[in-house]
mmCIF file of the N, C-alpha and C atoms, coordinates in Angstrom:
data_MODEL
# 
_entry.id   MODEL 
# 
loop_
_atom_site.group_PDB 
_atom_site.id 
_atom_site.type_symbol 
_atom_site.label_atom_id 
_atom_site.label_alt_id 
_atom_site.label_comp_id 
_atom_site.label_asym_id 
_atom_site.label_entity_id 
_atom_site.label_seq_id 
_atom_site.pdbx_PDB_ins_code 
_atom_site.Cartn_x 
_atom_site.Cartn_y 
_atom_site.Cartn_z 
_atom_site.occupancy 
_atom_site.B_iso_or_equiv 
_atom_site.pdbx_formal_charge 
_atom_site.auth_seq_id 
_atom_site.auth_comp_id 
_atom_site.auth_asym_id 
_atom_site.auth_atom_id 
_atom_site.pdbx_PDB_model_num 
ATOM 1   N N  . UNK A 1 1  ? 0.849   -1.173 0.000  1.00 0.00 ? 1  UNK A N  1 
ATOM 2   C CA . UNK A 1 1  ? 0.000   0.000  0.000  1.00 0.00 ? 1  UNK A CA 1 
ATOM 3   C C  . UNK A 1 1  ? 0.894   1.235  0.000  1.00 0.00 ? 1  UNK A C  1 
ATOM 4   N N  . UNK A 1 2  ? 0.818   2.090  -1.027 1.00 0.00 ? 2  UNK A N  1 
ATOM 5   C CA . UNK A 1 2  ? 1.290   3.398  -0.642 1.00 0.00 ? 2  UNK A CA 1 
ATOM 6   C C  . UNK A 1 2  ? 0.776   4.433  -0.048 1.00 0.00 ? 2  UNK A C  1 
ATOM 7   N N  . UNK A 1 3  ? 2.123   4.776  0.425  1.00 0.00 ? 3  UNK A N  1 
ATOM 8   C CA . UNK A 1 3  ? 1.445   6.218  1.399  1.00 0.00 ? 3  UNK A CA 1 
ATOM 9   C C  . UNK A 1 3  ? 0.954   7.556  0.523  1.00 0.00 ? 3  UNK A C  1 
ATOM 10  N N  . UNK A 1 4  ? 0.073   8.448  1.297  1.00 0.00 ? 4  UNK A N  1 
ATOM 11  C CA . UNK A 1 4  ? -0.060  9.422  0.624  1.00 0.00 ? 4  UNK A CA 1 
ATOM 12  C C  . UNK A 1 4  ? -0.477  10.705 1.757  1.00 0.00 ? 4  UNK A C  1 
ATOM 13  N N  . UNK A 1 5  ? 0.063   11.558 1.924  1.00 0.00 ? 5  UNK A N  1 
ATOM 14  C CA . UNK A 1 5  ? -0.095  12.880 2.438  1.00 0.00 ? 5  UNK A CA 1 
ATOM 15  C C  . UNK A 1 5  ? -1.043  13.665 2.114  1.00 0.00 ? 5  UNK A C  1 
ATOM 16  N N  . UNK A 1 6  ? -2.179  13.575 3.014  1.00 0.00 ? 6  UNK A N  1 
ATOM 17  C CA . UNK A 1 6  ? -3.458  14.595 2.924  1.00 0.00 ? 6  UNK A CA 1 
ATOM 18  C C  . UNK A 1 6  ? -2.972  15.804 3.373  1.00 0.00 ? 6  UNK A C  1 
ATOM 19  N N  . UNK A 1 7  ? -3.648  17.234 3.433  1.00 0.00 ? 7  UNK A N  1 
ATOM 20  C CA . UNK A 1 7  ? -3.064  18.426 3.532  1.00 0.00 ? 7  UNK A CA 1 
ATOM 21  C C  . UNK A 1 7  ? -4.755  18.660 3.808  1.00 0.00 ? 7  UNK A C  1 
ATOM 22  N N  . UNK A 1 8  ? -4.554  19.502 5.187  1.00 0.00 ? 8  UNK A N  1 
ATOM 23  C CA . UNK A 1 8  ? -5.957  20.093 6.171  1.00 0.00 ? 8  UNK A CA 1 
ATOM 24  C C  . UNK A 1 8  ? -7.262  19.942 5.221  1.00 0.00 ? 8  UNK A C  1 
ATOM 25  N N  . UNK A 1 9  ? -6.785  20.198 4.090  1.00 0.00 ? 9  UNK A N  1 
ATOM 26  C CA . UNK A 1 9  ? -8.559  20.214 3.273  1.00 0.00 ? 9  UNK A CA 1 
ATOM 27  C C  . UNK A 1 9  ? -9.066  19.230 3.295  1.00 0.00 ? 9  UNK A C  1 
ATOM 28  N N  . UNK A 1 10 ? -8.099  18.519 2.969  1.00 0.00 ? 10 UNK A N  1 
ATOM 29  C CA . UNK A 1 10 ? -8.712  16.867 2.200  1.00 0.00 ? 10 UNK A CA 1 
ATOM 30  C C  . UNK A 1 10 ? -9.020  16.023 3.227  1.00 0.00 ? 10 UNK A C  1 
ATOM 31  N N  . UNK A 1 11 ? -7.935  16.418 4.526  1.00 0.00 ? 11 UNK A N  1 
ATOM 32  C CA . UNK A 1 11 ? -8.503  15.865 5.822  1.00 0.00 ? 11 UNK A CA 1 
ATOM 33  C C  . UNK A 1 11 ? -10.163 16.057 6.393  1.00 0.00 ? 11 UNK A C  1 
ATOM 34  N N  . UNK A 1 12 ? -10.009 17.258 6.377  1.00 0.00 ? 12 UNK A N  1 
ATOM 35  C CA . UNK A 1 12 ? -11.198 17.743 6.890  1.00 0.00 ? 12 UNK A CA 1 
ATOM 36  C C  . UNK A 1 12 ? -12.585 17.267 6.094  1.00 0.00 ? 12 UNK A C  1 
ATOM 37  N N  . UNK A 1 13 ? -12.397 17.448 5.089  1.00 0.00 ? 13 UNK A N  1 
ATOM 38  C CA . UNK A 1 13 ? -13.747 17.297 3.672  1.00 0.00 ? 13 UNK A CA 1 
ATOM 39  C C  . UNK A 1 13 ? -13.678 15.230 4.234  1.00 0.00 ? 13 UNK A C  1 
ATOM 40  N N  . UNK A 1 14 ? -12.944 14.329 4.510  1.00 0.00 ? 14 UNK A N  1 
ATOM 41  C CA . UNK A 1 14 ? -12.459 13.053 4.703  1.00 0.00 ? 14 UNK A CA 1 
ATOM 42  C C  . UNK A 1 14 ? -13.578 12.973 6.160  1.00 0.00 ? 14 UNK A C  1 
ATOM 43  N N  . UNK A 1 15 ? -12.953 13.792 7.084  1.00 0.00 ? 15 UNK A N  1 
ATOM 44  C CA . UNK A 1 15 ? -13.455 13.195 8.635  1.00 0.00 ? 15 UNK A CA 1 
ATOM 45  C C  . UNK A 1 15 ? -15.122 13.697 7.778  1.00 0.00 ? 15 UNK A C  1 
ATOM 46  N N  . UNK A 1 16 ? -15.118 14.972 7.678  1.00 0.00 ? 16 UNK A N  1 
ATOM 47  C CA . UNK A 1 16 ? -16.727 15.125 7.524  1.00 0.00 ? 16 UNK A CA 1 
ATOM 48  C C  . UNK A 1 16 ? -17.910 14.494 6.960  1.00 0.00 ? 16 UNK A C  1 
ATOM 49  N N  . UNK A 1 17 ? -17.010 13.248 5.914  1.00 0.00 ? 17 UNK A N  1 
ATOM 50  C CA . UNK A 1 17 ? -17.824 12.731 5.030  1.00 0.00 ? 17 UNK A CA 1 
ATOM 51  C C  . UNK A 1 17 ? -17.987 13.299 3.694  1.00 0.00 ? 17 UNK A C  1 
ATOM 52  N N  . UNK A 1 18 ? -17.098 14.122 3.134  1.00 0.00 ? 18 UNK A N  1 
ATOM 53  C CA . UNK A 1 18 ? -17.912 15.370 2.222  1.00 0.00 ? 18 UNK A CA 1 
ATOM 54  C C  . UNK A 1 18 ? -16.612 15.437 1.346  1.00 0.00 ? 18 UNK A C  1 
ATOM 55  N N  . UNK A 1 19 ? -16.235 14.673 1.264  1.00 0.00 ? 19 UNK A N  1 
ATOM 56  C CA . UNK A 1 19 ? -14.687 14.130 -0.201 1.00 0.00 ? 19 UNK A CA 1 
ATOM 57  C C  . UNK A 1 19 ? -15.373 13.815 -1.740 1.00 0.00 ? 19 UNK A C  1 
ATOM 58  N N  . UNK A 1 20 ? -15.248 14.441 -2.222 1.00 0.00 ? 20 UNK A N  1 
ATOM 59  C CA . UNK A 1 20 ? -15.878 14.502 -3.426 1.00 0.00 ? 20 UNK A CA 1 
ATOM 60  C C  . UNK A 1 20 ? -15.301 12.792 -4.236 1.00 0.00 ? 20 UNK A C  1 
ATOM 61  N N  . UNK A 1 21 ? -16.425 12.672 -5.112 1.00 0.00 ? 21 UNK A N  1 
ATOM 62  C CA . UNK A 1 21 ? -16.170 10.917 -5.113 1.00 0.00 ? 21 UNK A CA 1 
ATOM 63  C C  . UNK A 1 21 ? -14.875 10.817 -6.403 1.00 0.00 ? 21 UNK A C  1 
ATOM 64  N N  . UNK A 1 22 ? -14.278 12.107 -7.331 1.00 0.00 ? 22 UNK A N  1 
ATOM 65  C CA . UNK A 1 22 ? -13.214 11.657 -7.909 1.00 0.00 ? 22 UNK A CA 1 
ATOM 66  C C  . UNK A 1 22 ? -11.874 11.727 -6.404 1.00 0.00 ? 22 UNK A C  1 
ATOM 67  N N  . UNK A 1 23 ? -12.093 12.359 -5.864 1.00 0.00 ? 23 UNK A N  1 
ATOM 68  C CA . UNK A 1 23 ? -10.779 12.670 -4.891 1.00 0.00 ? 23 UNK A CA 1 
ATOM 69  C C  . UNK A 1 23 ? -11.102 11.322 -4.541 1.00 0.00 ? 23 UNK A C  1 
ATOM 70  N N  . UNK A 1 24 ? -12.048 10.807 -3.796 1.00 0.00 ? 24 UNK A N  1 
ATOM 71  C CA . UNK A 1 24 ? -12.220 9.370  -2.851 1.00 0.00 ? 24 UNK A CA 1 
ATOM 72  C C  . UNK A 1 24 ? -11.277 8.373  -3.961 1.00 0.00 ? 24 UNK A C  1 
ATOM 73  N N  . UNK A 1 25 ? -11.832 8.494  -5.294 1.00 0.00 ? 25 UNK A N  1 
ATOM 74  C CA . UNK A 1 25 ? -11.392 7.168  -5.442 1.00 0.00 ? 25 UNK A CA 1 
ATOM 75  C C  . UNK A 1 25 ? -10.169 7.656  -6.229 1.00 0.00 ? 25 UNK A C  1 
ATOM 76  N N  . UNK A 1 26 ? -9.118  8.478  -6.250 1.00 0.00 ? 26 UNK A N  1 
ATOM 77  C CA . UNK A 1 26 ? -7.850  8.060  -6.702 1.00 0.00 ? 26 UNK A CA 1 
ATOM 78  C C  . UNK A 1 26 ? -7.028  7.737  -4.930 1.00 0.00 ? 26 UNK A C  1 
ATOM 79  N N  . UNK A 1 27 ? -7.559  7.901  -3.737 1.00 0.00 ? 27 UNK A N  1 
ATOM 80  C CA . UNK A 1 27 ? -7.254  7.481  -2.752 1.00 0.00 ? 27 UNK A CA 1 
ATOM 81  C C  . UNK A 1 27 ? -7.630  5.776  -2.187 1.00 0.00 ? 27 UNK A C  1 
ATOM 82  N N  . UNK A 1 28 ? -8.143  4.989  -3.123 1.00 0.00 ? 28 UNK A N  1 
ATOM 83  C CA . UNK A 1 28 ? -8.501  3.837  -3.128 1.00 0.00 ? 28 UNK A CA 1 
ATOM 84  C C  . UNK A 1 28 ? -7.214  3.267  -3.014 1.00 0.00 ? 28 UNK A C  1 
ATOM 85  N N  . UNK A 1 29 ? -6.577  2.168  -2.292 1.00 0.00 ? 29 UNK A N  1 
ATOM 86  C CA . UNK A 1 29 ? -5.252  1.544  -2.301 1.00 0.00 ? 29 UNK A CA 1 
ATOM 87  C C  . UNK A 1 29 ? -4.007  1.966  -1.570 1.00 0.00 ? 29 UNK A C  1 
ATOM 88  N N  . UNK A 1 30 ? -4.014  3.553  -1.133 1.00 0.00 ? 30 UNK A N  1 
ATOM 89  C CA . UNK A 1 30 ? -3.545  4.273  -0.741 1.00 0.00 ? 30 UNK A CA 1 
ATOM 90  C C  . UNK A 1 30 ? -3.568  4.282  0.750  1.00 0.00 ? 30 UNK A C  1 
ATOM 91  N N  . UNK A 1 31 ? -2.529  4.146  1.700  1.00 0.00 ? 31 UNK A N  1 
ATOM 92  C CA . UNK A 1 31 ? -2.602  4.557  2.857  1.00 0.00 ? 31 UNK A CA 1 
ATOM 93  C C  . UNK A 1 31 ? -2.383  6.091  3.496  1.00 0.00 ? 31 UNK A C  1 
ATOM 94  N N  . UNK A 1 32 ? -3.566  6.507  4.119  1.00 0.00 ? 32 UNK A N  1 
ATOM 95  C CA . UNK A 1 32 ? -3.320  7.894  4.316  1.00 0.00 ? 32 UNK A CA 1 
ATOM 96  C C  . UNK A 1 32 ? -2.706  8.664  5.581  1.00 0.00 ? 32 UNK A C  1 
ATOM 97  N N  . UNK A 1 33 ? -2.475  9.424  5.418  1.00 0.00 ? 33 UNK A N  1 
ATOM 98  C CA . UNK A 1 33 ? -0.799  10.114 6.333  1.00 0.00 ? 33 UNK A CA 1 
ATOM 99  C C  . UNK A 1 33 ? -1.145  11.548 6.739  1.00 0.00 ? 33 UNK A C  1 
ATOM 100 N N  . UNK A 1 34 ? -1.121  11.699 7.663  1.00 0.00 ? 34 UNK A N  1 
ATOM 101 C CA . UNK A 1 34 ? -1.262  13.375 7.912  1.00 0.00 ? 34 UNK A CA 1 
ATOM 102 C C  . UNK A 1 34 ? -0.279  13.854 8.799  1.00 0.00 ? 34 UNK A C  1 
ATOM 103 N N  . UNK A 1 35 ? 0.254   14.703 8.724  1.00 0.00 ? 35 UNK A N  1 
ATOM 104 C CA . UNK A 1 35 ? 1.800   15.937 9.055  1.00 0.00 ? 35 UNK A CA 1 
ATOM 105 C C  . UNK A 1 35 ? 0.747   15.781 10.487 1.00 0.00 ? 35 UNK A C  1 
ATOM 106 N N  . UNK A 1 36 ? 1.911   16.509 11.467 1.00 0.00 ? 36 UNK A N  1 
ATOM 107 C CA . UNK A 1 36 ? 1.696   17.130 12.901 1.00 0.00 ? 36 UNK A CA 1 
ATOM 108 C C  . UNK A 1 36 ? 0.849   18.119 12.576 1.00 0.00 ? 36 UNK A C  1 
ATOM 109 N N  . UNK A 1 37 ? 1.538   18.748 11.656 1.00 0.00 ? 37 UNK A N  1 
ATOM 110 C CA . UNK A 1 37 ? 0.672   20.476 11.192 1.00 0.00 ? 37 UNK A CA 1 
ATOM 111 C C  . UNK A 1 37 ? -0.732  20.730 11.083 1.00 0.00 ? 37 UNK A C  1 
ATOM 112 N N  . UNK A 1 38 ? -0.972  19.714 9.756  1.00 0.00 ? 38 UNK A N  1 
ATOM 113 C CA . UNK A 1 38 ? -2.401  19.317 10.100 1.00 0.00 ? 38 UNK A CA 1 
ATOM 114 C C  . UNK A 1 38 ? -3.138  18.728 11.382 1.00 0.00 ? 38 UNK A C  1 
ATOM 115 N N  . UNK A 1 39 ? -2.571  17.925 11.997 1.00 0.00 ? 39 UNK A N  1 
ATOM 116 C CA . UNK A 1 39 ? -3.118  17.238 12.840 1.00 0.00 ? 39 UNK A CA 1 
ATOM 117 C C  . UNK A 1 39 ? -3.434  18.360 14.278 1.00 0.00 ? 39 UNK A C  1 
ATOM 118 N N  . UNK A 1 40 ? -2.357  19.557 13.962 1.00 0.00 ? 40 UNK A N  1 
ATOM 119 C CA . UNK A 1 40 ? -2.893  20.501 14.873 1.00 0.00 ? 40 UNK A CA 1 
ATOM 120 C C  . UNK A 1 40 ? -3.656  21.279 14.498 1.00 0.00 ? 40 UNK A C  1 
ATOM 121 N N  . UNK A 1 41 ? -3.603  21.447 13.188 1.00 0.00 ? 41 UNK A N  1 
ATOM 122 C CA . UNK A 1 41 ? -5.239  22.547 12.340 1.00 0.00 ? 41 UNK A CA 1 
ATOM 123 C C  . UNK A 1 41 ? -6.450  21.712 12.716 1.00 0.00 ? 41 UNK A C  1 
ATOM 124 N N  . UNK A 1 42 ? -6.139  20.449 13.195 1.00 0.00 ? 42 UNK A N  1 
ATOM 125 C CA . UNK A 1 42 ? -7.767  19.781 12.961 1.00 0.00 ? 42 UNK A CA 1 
ATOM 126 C C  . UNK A 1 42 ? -8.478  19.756 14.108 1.00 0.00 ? 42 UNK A C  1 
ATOM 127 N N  . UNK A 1 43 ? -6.950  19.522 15.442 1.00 0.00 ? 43 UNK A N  1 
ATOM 128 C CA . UNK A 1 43 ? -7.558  20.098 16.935 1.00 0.00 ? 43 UNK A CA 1 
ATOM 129 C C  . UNK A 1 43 ? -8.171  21.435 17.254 1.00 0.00 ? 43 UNK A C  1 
ATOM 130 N N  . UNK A 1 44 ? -7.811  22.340 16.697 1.00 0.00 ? 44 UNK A N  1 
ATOM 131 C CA . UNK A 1 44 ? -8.245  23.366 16.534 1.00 0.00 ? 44 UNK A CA 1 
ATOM 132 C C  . UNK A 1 44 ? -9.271  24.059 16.748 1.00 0.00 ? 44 UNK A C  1 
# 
């Protein structure tokens, strides 16, 4: 599985449910990864 680095949007639009279905599926196969950075925009 490869990794892949979400960036605050894609996170966010992801937790909410609300990932538009071309973004969803080139993330099919993909393991997803998020920075500290984000992970502190999302505590936020």
């Amino acid at each position: 599985m490869d990794p892949v680095v979400l960036d605050t949007d894609v996170s966010s639009l992801s937790l909410k449910r609300r990932l538009p279905s071309a973004l969803m599926t080139r993330l099919i196969g993909k393991q997803p990864c998020i920075t500290f950075v984000t992970l502190g925009e999302l505590t936020q």
